[in-house]
BAGUMAR-386428 format. One line per field, with one value per residue (C-alpha): residue number from 1; residue in three letters; chain; x, y, z. Coordinates in pm, whole numbers, always signed. Layout:
! residues N
num	NUM,...
residuo	ALA,...
cadena	A,...
X	X,...
Y	Y,...
Z	Z,...
END
This chain:
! residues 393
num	1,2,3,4,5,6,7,8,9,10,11,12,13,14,15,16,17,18,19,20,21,22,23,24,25,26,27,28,29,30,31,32,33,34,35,36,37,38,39,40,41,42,43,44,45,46,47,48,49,50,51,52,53,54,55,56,57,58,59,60,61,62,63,64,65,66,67,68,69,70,71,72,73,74,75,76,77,78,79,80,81,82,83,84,85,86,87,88,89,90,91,92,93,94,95,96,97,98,99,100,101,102,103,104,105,106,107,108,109,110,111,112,113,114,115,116,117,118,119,120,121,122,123,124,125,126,127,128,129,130,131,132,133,134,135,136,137,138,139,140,141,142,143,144,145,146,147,148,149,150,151,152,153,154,155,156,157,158,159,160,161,162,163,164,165,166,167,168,169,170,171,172,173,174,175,176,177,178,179,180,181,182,183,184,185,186,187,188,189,190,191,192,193,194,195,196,197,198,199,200,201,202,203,204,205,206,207,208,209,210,211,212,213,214,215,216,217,218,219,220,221,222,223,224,225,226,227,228,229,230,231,232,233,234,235,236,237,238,239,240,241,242,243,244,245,246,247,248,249,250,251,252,253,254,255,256,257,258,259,260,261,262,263,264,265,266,267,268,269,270,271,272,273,274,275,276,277,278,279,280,281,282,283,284,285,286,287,288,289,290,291,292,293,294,295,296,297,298,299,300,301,302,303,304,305,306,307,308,309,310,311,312,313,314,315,316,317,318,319,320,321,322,323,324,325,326,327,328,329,330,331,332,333,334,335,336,337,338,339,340,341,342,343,344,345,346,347,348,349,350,351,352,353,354,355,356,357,358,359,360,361,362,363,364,365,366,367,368,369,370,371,372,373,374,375,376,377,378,379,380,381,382,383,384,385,386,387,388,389,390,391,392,393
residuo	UNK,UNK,UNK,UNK,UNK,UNK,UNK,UNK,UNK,UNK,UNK,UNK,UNK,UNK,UNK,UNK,UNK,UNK,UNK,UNK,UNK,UNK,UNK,UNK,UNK,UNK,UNK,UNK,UNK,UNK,UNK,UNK,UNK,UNK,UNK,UNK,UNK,UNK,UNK,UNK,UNK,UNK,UNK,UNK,UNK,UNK,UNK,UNK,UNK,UNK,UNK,UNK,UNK,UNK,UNK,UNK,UNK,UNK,UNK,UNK,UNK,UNK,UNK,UNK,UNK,UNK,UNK,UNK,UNK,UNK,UNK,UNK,UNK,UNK,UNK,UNK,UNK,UNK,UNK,UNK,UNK,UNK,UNK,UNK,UNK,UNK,UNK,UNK,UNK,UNK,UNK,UNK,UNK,UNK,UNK,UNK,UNK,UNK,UNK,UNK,UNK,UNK,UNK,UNK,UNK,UNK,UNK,UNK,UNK,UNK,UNK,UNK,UNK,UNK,UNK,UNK,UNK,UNK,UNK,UNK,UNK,UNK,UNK,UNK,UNK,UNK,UNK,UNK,UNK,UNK,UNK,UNK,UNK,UNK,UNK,UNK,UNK,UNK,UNK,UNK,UNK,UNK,UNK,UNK,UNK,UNK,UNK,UNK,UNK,UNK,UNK,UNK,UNK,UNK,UNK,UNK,UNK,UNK,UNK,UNK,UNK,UNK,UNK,UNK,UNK,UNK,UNK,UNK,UNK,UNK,UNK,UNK,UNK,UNK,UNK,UNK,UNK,UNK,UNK,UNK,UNK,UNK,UNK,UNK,UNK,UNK,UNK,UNK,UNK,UNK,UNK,UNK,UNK,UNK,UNK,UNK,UNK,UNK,UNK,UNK,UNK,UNK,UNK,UNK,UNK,UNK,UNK,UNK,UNK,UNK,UNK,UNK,UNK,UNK,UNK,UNK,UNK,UNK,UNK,UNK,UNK,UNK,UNK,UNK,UNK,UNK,UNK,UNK,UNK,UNK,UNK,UNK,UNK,UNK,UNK,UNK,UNK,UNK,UNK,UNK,UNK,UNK,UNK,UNK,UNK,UNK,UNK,UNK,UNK,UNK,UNK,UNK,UNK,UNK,UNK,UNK,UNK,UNK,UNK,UNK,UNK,UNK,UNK,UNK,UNK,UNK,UNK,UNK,UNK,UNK,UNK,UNK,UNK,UNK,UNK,UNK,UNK,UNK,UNK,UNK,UNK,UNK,UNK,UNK,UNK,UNK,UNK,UNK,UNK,UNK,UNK,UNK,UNK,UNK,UNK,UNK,UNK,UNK,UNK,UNK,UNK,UNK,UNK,UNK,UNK,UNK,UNK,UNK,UNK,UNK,UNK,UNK,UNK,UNK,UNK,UNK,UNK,UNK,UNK,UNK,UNK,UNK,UNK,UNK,UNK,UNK,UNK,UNK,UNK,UNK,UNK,UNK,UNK,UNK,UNK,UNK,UNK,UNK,UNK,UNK,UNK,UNK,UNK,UNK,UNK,UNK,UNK,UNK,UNK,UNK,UNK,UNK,UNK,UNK,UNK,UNK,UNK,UNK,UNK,UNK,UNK,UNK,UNK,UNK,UNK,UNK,UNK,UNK,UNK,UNK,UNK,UNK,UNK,UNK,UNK,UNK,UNK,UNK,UNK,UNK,UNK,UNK,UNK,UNK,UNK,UNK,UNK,UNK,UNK,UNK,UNK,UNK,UNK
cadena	A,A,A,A,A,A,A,A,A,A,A,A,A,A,A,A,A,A,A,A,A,A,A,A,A,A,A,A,A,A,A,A,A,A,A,A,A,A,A,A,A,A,A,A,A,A,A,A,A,A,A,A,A,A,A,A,A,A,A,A,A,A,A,A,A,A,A,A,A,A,A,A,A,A,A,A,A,A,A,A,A,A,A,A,A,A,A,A,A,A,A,A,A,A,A,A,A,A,A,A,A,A,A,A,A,A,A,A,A,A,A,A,A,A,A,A,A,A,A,A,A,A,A,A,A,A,A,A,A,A,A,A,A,A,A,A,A,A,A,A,A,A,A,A,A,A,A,A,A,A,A,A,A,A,A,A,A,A,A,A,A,A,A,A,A,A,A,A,A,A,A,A,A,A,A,A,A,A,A,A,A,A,A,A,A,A,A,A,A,A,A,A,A,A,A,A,A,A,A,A,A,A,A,A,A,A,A,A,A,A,A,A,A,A,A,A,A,A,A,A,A,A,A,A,A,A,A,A,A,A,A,A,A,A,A,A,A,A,A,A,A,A,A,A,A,A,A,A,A,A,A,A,A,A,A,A,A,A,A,A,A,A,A,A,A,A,A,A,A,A,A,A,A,A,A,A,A,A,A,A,A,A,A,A,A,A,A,A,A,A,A,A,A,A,A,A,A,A,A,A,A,A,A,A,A,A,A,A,A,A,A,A,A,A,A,A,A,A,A,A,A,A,A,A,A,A,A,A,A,A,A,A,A,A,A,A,A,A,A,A,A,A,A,A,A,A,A,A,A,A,A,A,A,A,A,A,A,A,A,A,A,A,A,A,A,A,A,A,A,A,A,A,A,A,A,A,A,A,A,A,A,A,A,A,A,A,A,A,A,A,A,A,A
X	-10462,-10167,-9849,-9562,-9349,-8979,-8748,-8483,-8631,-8893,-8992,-8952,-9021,-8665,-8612,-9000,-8869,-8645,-8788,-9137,-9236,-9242,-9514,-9690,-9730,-9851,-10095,-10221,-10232,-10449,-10700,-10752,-10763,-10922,-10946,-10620,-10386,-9997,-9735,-9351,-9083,-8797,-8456,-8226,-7834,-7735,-7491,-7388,-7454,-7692,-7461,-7554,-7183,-7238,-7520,-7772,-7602,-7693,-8074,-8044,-7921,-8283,-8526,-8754,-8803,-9175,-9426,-9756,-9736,-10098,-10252,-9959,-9741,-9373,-9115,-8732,-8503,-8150,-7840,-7487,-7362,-7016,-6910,-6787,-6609,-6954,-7132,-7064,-7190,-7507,-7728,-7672,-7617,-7962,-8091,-7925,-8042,-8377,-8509,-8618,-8766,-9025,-9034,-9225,-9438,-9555,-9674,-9970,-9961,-9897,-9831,-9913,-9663,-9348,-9308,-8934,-8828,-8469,-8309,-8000,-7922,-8318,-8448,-8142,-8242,-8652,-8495,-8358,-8631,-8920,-8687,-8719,-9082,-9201,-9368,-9368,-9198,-9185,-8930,-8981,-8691,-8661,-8328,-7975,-8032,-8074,-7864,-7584,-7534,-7531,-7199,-7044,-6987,-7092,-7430,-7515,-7466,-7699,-7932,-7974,-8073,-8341,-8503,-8473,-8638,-8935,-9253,-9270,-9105,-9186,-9047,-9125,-9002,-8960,-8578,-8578,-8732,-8470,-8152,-8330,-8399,-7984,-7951,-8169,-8470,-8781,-8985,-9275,-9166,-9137,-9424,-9368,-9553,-9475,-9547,-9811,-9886,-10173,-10303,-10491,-10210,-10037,-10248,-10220,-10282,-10553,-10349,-9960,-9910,-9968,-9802,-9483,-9494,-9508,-9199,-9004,-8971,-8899,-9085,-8825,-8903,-8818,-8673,-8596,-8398,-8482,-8330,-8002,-7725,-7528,-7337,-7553,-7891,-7643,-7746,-7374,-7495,-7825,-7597,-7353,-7671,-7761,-7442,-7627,-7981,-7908,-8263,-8381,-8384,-8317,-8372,-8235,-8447,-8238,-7946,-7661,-7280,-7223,-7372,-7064,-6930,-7271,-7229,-6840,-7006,-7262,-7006,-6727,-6953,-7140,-7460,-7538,-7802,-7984,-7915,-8024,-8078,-8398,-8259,-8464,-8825,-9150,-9406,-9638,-9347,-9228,-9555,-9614,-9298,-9384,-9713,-9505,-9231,-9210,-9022,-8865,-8532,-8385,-8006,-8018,-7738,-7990,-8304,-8532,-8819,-8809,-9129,-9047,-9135,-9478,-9502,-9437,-9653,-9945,-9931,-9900,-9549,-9329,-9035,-8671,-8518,-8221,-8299,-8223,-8361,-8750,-8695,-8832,-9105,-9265,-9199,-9322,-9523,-9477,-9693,-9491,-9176,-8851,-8535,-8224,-8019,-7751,-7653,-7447,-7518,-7497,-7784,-7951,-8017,-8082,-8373,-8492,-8493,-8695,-8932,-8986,-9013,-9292,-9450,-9792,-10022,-9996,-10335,-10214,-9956,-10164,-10398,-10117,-10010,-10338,-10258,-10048,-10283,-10252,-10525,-10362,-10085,-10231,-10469,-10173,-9969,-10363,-10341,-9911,-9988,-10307,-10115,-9805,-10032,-10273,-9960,-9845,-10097
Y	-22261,-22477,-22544,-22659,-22825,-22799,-22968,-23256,-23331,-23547,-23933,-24158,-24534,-24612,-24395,-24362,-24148,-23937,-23557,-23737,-23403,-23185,-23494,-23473,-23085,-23102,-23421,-23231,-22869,-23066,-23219,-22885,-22693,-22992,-22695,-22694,-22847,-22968,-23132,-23193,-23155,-23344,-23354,-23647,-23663,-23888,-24198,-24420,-24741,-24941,-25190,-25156,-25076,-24690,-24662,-24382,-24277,-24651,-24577,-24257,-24428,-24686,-24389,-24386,-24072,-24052,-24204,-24115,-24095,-24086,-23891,-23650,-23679,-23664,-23599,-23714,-23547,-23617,-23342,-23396,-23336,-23333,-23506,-23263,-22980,-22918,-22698,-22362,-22483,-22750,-22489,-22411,-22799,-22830,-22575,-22628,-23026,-22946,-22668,-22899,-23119,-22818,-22691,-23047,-23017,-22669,-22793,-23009,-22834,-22462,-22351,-22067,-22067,-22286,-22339,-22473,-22620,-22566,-22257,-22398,-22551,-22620,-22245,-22117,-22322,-22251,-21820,-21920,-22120,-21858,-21622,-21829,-21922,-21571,-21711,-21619,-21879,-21930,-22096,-22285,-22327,-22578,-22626,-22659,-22427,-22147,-22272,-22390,-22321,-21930,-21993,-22035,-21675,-21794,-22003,-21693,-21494,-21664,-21735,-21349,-21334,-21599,-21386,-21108,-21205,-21433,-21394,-21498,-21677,-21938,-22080,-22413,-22285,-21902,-21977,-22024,-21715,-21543,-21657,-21472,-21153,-21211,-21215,-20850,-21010,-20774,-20961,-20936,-21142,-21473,-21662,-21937,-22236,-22510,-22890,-23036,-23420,-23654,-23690,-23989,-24204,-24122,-24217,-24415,-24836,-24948,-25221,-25138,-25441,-25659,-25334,-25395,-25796,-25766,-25643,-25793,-25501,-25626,-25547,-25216,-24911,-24904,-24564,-24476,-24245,-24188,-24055,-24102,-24257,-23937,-23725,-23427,-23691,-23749,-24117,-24159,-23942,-24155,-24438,-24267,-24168,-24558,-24602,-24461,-24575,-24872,-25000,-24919,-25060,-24811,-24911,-24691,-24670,-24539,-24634,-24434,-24414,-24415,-24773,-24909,-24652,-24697,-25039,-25043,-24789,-25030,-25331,-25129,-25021,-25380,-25238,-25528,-25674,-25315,-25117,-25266,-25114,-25178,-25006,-24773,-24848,-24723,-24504,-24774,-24970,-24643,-24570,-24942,-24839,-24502,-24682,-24932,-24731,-24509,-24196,-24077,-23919,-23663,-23534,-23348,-23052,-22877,-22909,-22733,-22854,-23224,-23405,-23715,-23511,-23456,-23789,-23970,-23724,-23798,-24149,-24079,-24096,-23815,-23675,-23566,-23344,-23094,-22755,-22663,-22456,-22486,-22775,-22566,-22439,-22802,-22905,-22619,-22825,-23068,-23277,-23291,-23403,-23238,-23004,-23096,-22832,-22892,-23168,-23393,-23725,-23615,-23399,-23665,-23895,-23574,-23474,-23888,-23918,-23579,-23654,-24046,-23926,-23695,-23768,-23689,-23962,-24053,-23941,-23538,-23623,-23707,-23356,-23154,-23294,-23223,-22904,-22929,-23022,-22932,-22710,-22381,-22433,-22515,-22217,-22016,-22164,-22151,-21750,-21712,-21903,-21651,-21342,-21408,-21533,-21196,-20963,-21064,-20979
Z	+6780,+6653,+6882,+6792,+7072,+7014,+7282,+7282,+7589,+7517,+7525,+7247,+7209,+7319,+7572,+7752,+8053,+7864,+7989,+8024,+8246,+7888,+7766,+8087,+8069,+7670,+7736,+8045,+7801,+7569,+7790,+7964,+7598,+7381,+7084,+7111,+6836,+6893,+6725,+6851,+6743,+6956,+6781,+6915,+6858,+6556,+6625,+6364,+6606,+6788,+6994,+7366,+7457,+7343,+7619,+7542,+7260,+7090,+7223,+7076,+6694,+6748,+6808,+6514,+6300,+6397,+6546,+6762,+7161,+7344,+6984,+6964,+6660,+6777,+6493,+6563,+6336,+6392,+6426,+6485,+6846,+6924,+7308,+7527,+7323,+7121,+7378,+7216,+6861,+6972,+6941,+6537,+6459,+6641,+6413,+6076,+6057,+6212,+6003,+5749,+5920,+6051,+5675,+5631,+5874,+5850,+5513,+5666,+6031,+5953,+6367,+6509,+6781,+6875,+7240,+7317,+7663,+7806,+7721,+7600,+7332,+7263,+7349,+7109,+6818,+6866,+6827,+6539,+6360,+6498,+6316,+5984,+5971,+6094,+6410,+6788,+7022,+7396,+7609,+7897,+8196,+8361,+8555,+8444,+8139,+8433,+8702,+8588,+8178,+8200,+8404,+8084,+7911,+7547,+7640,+7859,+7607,+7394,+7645,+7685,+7297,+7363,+7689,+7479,+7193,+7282,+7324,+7680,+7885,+8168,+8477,+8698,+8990,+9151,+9215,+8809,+8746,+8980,+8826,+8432,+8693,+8762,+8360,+8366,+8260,+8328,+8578,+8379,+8116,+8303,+8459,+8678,+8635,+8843,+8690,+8808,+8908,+8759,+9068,+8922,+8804,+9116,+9429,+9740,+9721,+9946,+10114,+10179,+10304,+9998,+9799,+10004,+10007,+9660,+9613,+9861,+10097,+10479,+10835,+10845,+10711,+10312,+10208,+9793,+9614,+9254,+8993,+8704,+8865,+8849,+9101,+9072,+9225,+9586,+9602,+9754,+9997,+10077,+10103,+10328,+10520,+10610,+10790,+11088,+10991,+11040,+11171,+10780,+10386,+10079,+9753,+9464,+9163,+8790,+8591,+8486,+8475,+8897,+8911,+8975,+9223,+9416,+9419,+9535,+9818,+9945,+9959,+10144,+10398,+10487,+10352,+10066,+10333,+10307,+10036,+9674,+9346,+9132,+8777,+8584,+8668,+8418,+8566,+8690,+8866,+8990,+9163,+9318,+9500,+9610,+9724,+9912,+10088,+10395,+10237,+9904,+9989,+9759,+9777,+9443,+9412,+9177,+9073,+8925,+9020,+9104,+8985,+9205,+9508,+9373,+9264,+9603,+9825,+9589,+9681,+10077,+10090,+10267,+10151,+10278,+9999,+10022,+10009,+9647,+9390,+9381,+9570,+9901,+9730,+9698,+10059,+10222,+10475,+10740,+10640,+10271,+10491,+10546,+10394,+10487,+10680,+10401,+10124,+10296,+10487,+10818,+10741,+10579,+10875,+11087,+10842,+10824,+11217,+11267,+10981,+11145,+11504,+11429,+11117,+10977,+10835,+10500,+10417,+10522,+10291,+9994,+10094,+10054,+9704,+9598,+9555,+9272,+9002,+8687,+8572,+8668,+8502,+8181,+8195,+8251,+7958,+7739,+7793,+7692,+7402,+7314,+7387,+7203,+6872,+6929,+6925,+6628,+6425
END
């Protein structure tokens, strides 16, 4: 069997992070299915220029066409995207400059199947090319292309064409599947499958102490907040939140355009002494400080399912997360950590308090993350992909 992974969100050398979770699920796929064959297509926006003023969009202009990430050949074709008034035509620019691209590789990797990732514009363009190369596709949601973009009367629109017309479709969270239920999706036609967490990779440290010496964090209890430095994440609301915690440290771990907002927040309410910001982090820094700290708070106003959660619980550390999305579906236990009774700050501190007064040991919290491995998911995904190949011929 021969897959063909189609999604813009997917890590390149520049960008390592960028929608790592669609890697993680294929490199998990793969190890579960080793008969299994995949190649990916990930499209990335074209810019004329590298200079480090134009932010992502530079990163964007130094991503190589190909290259090879853990054995999986990644190709990078570029289409056109135009800021903020393009959302209506992404979808066909996608698809017009990427079509050749696949017509190349189909030549030495003839697929059997092209499995997209995000609805819109990726899921849009993956209808389109299926169309063209007479294959099956599946599409994969996965947050924002569910629970926010079908607001918008033309994306819906076209997201409707996509659910219509593929294969299968697939979920990571129930509250996902719910809102293409809304769109009159048949219920059969959707499968959740929750990501998983490499349960490996993320585990707890022997010795905390040196973890947390290590990188500078204090005798107080350390929280973090992860994620792009973006309204949507709430960090503003984490650091409203330690006005009144005021006998604890947060570090915030990402980059993005609220930096300096964040930062202005911190210094007009006296919390420079406690409140610090580490900047994007890779995976393995990323997990020496989920080793190290006493809770992961997350003030997300969507999310669809929020692989930082899993991430932190697998390495013993609790969680305080607002009750969005799938987000209650992976703290579902005490012993994960706590929802917040709403997204605000208030709430915040109430949820951090109860979670600290009566908290369970960091070894019930790495139990419960255990859970969530992997090998489900891929067997589920192992069978789609059979189906959809077997009923087309």
């Amino acid at each position: 069997m021969k897959i063909l992974t189609f999604s813009s969100l997917f890590p390149n050398d520049r960008q390592p992070s960028h929608g790592i979770f669609v890697e993680n699920r294929l490199r998990q796929l793969l190890d579960y299915a080793p008969e299994l064959r995949a190649q990916v297509i990930a499209p990335v926006p074209w810019f004329p220029s590298r200079n480090p003023r134009f932010g992502s969009y530079a990163q964007f202009a130094g991503v190589a066409s190909r290259e090879t990430r853990r054995g999986i050949d990644v190709w990078h074709p570029r289409y056109p995207v135009i800021p903020k008034v393009g959302m209506q035509i992404t979808p066909w620019l996608m698809y017009r400059f990427v079509r050749a691209a696949v017509r190349r590789l189909r030549d030495s990797f003839d697929f059997d199947l092209i499995d997209a990732h995000y609805f819109y514009p990726d899921g849009v363009a993956a209808m389109w090319l299926a169309r063209e190369f007479d294959r099956p596709f599946t599409v994969t949601g996965r947050g924002t292309d569910l629970n926010l973009i079908p607001q918008f009367s033309g994306p819906r629109a076209k997201i409707k064409q996509v659910a219509d017309r593929a294969a299968h479709m697939m979920t990571v969270a129930a509250a996902l599947k719910n809102y293409l239920t809304e769109l009159g999706v048949a219920e059969e036609r959707v499968t959740v499958l929750r990501n998983g967490v490499d349960l490996a990779f993320f585990s707890p440290v022997a010795d905390r102490a040196a973890a947390r010496a290590s990188l500078g964090f204090g005798d107080r209890p350390t929280l973090l907040s992860v994620g792009h430095l973006i309204e949507r994440k709430g960090h503003h609301l984490v650091i409203e939140a330690m006005r009144d915690l005021d006998d604890m440290d947060l570090l915030i771990a990402g980059d993005g355009p609220e930096l300096a907002s964040l930062r202005q927040l911190v210094e007009q309410w006296s919390l420079h002494g406690r409140v610090s910001f580490a900047g994007r982090l890779s995976q393995e820094a990323l997990r020496r400080h989920y080793q190290a700290a006493d809770a992961l708070i997350l003030a997300s106003s969507r999310e669809g399912w929020a692989n930082v959660l899993l991430e932190s619980m697998a390495c013993g550390t609790p969680v305080v997360a607002t009750p969005v999305d799938g987000t209650p579906e992976v703290v579902a236990g005490r012993e994960a950590g706590r929802l917040t009774a709403d997204r605000s700050g208030g709430a915040i501190v109430s949820a951090v308090r109860d979670l600290f007064a009566d908290r369970a040991s960091r070894d019930a919290t790495r139990r419960y993350a255990e859970q969530f491995g992997w090998d489900a998911t891929s067997a589920g995904q192992l069978s789609i992909f059979e189906r959809a190949i077997a009923a087309r011929h």
